[in-house]
C-alpha positions as CSV (number, residue, x, y, z in Angstrom):
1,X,-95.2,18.2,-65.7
2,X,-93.8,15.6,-68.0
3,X,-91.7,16.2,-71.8
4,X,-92.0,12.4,-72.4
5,X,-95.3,10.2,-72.2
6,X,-94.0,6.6,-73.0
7,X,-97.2,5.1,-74.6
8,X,-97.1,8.6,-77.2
9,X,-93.3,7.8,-78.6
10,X,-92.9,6.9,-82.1
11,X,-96.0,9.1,-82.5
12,X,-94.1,12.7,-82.4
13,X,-94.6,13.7,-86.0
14,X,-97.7,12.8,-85.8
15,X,-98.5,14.6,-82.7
16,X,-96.4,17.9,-83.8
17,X,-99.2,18.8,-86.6
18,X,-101.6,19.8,-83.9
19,X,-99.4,22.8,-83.7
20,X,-101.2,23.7,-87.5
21,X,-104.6,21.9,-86.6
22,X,-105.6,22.5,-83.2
23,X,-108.9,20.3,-83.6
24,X,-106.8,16.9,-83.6
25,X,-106.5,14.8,-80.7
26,X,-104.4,11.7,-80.2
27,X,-106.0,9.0,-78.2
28,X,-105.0,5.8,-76.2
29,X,-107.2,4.1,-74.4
30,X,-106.7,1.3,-72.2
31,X,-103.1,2.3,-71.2
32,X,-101.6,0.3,-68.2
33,X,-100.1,2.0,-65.0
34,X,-98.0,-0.3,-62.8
35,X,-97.6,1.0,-60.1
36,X,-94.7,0.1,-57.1
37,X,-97.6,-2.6,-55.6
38,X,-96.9,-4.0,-59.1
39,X,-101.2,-2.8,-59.1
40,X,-102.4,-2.0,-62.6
41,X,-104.7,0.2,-63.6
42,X,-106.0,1.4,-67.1
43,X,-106.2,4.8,-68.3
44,X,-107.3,6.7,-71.0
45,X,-105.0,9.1,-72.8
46,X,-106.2,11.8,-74.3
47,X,-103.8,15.0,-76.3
48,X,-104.6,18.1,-77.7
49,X,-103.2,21.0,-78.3
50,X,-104.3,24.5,-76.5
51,X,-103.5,27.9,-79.1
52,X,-104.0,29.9,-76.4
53,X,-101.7,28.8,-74.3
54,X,-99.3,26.9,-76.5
55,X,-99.4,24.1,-75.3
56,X,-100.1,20.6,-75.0
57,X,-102.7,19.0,-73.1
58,X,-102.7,15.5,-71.9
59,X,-106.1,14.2,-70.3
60,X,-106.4,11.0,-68.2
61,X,-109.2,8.8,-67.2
62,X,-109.8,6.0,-66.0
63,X,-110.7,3.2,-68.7
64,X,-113.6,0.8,-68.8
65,X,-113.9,-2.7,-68.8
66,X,-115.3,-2.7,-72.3
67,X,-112.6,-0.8,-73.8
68,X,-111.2,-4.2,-75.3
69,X,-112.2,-3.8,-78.5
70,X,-111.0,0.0,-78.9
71,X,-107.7,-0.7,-76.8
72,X,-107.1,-3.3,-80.4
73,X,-107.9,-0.9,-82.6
74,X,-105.4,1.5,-81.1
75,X,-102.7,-0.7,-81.1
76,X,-103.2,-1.9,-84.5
77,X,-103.4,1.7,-85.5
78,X,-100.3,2.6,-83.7
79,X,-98.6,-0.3,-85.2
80,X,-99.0,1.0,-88.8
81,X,-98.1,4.2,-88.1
82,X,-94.8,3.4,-86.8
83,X,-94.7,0.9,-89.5
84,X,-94.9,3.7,-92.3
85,X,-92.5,5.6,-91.1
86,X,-90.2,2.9,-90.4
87,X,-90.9,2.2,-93.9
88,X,-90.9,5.9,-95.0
89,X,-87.2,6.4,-93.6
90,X,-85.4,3.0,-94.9
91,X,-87.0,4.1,-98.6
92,X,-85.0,7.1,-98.0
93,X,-81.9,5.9,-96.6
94,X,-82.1,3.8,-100.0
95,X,-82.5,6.7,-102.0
96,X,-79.6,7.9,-100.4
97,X,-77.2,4.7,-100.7
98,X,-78.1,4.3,-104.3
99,X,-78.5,7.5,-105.8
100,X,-76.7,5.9,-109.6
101,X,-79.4,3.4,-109.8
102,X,-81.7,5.7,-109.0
103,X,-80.7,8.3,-111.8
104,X,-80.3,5.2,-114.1
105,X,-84.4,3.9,-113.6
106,X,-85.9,7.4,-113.9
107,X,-83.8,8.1,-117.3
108,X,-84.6,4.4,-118.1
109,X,-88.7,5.4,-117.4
110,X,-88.5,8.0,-119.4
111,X,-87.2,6.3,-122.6
């Protein structure tokens, strides 16, 4: 049906190790539709992958009212993981930018 499910990018490596472990499952609750009415609704987003049919699986249901604390949690959650690999990637693009310093503090570490 869909390649792309907005509220899930920035969490695709994440995501692609269900391929290896089949028992994880990535979940969003509280996620808001808006629909054409400009009408909102919360769902709850649910992935896993099937082995048997290689595939992933994307359930969705509608959220309660007292999801406010979870729906936090979530996005705090969210918000470090695209934070680490944010940070992951510029500590490797300054790896790459300075690889004579770099040379210069492991030889230094090792006197």
């Amino acid at each position: 049906m869909t390649e792309t499910v907005v509220a899930f990018v920035g969490s695709e490596d994440h995501i692609a190790t269900f391929r290896n472990d089949p028992g994880q499952s990535f979940e969003l609750p509280g996620v808001t539709i808006v629909n054409s009415a400009d009408s909102k609704n919360r769902v709850n987003l649910s992935l896993f992958y099937d082995t048997e049919q290689s595939c992933y699986l994307l359930l969705v249901a509608r959220a309660t009212l007292d999801a406010t604390l979870e729906i936090e949690i979530v996005r705090h959650a969210r918000a470090r993981l695209i934070a680490e690999a944010d940070t992951s990637l510029k500590a490797r693009e300054l790896l790459r930018a300075n690889p004579i310093s770099n040379s210069s503090q492991r030889s230094s570490r090792t006197t």
